[in-house]
C-alpha positions as CSV (number, residue, x, y, z in Angstrom):
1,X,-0.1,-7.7,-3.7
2,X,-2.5,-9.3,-6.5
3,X,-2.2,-8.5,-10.0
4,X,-4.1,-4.9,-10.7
5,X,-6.3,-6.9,-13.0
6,X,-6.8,-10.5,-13.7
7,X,-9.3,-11.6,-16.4
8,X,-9.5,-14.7,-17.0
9,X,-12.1,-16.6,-19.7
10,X,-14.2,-14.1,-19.7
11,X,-17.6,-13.2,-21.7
12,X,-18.6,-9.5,-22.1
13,X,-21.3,-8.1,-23.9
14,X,-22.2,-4.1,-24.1
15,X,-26.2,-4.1,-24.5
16,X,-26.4,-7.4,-26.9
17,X,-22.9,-6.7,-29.0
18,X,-20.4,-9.4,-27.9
19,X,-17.0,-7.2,-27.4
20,X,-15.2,-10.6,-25.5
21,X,-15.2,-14.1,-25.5
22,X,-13.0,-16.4,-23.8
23,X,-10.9,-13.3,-22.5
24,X,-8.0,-13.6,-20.6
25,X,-5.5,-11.2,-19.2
26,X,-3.5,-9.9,-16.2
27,X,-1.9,-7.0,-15.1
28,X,1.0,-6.9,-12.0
29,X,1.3,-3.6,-10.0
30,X,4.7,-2.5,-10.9
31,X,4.4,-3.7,-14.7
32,X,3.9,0.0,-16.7
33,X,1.5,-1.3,-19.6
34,X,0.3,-0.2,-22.9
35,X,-3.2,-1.3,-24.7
36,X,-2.5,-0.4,-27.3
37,X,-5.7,-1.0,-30.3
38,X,-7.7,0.8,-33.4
39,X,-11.3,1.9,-32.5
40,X,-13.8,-1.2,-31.7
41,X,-10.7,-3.2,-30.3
42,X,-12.5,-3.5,-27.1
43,X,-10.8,-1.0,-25.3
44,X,-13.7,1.2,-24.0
45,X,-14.8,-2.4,-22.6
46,X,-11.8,-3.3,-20.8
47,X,-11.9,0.0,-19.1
48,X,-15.0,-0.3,-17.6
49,X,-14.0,-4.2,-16.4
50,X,-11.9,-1.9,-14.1
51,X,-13.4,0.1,-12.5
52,X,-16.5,-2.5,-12.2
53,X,-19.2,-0.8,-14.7
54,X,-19.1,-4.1,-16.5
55,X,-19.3,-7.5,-15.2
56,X,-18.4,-11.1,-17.4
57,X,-21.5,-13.5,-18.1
58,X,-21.1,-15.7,-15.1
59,X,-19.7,-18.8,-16.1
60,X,-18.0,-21.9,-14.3
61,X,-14.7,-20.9,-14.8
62,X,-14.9,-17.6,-16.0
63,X,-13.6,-14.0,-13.8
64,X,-12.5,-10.4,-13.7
65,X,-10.9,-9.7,-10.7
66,X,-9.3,-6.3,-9.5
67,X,-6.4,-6.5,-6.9
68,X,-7.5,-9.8,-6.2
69,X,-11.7,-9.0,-5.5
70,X,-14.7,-9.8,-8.2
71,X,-17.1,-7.3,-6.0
72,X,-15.4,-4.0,-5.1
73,X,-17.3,-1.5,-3.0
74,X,-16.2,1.8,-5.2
75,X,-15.3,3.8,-2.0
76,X,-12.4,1.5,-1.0
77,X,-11.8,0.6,-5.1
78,X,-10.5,4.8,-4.9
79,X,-7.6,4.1,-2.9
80,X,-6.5,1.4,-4.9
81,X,-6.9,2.8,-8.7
82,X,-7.0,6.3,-10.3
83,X,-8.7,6.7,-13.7
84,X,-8.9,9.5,-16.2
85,X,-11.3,9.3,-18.9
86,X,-13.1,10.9,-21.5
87,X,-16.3,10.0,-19.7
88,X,-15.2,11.5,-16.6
89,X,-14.2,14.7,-18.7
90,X,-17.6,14.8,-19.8
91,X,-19.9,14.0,-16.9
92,X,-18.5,17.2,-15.0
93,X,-20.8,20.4,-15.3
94,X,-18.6,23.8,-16.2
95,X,-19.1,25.5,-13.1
96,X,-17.3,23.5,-10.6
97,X,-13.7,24.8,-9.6
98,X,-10.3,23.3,-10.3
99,X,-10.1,22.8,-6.5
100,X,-13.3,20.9,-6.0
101,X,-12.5,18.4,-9.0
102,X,-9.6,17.2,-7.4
103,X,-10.8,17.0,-4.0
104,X,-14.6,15.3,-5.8
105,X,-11.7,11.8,-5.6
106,X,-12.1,11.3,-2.4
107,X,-15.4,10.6,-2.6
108,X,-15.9,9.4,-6.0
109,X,-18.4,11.9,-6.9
110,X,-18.6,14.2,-10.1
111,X,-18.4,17.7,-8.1
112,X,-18.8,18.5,-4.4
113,X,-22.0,17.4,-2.8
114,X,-23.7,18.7,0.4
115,X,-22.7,16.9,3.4
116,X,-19.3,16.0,2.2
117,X,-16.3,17.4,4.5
118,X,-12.8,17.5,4.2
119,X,-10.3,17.8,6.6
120,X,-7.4,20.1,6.4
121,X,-4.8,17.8,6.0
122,X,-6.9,16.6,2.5
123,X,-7.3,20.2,1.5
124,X,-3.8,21.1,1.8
125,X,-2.9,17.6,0.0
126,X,-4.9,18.9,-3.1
127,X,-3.1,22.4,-3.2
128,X,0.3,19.9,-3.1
129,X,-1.3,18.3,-6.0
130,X,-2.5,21.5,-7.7
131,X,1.3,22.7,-7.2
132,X,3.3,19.5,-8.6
133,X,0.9,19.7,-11.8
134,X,0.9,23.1,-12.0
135,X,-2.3,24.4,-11.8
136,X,-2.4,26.4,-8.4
137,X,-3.3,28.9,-9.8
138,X,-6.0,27.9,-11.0
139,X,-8.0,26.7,-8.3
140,X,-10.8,28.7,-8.0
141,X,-11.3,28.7,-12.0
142,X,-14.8,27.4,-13.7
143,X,-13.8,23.7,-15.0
144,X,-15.9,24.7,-18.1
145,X,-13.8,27.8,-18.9
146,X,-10.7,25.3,-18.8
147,X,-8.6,24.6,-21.7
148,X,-8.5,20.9,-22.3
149,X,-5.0,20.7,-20.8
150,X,-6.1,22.3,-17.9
151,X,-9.0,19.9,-17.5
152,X,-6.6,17.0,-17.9
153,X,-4.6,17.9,-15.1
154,X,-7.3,19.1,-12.4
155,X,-8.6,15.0,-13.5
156,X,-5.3,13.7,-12.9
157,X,-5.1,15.8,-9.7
158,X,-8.4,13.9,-9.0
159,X,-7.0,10.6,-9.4
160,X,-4.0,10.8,-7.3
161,X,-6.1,13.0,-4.2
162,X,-6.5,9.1,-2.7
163,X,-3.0,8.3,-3.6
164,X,-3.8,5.1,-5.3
165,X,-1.5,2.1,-5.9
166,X,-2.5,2.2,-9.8
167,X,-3.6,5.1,-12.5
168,X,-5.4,4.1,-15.7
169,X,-5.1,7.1,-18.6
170,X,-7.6,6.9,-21.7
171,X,-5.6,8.3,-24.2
172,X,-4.6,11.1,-22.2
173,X,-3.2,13.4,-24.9
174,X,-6.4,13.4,-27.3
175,X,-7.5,17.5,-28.0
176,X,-4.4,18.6,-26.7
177,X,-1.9,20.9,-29.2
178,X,1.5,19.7,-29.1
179,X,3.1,22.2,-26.1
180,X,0.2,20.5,-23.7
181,X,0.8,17.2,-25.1
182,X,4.6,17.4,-24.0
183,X,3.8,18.8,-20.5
184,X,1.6,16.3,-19.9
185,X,3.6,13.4,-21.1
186,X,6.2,14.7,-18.6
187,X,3.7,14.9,-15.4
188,X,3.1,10.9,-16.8
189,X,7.2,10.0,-16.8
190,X,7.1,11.8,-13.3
191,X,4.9,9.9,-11.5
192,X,6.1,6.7,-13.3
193,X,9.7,7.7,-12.0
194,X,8.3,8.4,-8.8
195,X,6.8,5.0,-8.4
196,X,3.4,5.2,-9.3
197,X,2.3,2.3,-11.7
198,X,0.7,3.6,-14.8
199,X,-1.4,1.4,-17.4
200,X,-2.2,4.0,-20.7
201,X,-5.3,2.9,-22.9
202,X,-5.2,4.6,-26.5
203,X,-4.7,4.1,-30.5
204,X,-2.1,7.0,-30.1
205,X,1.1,5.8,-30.8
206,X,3.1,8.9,-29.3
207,X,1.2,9.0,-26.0
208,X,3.2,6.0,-25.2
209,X,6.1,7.3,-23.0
210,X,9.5,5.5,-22.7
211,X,9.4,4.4,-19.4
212,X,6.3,2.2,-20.6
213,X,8.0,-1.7,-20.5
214,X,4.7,-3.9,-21.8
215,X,2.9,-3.2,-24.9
216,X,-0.4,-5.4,-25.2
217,X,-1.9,-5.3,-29.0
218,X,-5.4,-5.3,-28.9
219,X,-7.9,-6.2,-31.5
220,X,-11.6,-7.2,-32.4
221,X,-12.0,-8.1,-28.9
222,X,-8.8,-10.7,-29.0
223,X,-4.7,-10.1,-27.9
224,X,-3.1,-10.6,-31.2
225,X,0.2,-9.2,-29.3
226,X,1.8,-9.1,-25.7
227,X,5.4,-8.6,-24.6
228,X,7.8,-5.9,-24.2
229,X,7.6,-2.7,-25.9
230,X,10.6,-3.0,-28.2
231,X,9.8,-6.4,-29.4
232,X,6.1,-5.8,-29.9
233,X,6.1,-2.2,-31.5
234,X,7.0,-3.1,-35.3
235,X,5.6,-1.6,-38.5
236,X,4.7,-4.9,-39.1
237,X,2.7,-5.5,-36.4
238,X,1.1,-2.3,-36.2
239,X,0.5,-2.3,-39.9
240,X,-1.4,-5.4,-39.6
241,X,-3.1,-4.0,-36.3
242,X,-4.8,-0.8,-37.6
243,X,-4.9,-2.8,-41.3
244,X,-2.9,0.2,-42.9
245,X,0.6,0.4,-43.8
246,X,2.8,1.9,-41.0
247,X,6.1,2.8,-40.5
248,X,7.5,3.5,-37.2
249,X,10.0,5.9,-36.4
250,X,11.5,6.2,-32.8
251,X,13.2,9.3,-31.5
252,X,14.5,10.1,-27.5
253,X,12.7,7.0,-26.6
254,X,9.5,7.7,-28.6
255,X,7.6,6.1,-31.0
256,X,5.4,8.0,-33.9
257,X,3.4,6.3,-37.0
258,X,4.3,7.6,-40.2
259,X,2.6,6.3,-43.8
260,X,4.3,3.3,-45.1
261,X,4.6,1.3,-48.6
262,X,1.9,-1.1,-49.0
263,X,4.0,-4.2,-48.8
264,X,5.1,-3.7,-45.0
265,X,1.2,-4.8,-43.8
266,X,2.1,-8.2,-45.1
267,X,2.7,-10.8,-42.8
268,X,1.3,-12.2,-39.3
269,X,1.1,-10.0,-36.4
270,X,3.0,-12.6,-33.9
């Protein structure tokens, strides 16, 4: 199969701020991958080259290419990639139920419209869904009377309703208190075990869970960093990435940023 994302010498403005030039990058289904980056890194940006919001300046030379297409009709893009977002968090209205979040994936669609139909075999998929993350029992509840844990999971439930070959988490954790955080790190590590390639988007250090093999640095719209995890995760480099001092501890396969001397930020990031 083609690489999940291929990018290659691209230009990308968002409204007339530049956020990429010259870009290049690619991602291979199978590789579980970090982007790792402070705020402004470009991030946000890269997110929406996914899922095809964005498009590159069109230049000889230049593309953005997602399992191998440029143009993606977002029906048939479903069954290939699952995001979870903030944005998606927030472009869903509090009344909708748990259920009808997860089964909104299969068409694409924030909530459950008239005229869309599903057939049994795709409502009893969600309640499997609903069951592995553990939210059954909260199908029928308001999505705005959710805690943000819950939330997370009913959008992760909506992401893998179309089984896709890929799932792209925005910092996945953010909001959640340190019991929800560890639950859903483990749903993450599950799905990874179970197959299911995973590229995580934050500036959260401890989102990133072990089984993660490829750490990308990003910064100021440029890869200053890209390899595998335990050579690319340094204080130094991560000192120099979010231009403060860092130390990094690791613990049961873990990583967490703790304040650091001054004198580790010297130093190139490579």
């Amino acid at each position: 199969m083609p690489p999940i994302l291929e990018i290659q010498n691209a230009t990308v403005y968002r409204g007339r701020t530049r956020v990429f030039e010259n870009f290049s990058l690619a991602i291979s289904l199978g590789s579980h991958t970090v982007i790792l980056g402070p705020n402004g890194a470009g991030k946000s940006t890269l997110l929406k080259l996914l899922s095809r919001e964005l498009y590159p300046v069109a230049q000889s030379g230049s593309f953005v290419r997602v399992f191998g297409k440029e143009e993606w009709n977002v029906w048939e893009l479903r069954a290939h990639l699952g995001i979870v977002s903030d944005d998606l968090q927030s472009a869903y209205g509090g009344g909708v139920s748990g259920r009808d979040v997860i089964l909104s994936g299969l068409y694409s669609s924030i909530g459950i419209w008239p005229g869309q139909e599903f057939t049994a075999a795709e409502q009893e998929h969600a309640v499997e869904i609903m069951n592995t993350l553990g939210v059954a029992g909260l199908a029928g509840k308001p999505f705005g009377a959710m805690s943000t844990g819950e939330r997370r999971r009913f959008l992760l439930g909506r992401a893998l309703i179309s089984n896709p070959d890929a799932l792209v988490l925005d910092e996945p954790t953010g909001g959640l208190d340190l019991k929800a955080r560890f639950q859903y790190l483990d749903l993450v590590r599950a799905l990874i075990r179970a197959g299911k390639t995973v590229i995580l988007v934050t500036h959260h250090i401890h989102e990133i869970p072990p089984e993660m093999d490829r750490v990308i640095l990003l910064k100021e719209g440029k890869v200053v960093a890209d390899g595998k995890k335990k050579t690319v995760l340094t204080s130094q480099r991560l000192s120099r990435l979010f231009d403060t001092p860092v130390e990094l501890v690791r613990a049961n396969g873990y990583y967490q940023a703790v304040p650091a001397h001054r004198e580790i930020a010297s130093g190139p990031l490579r």
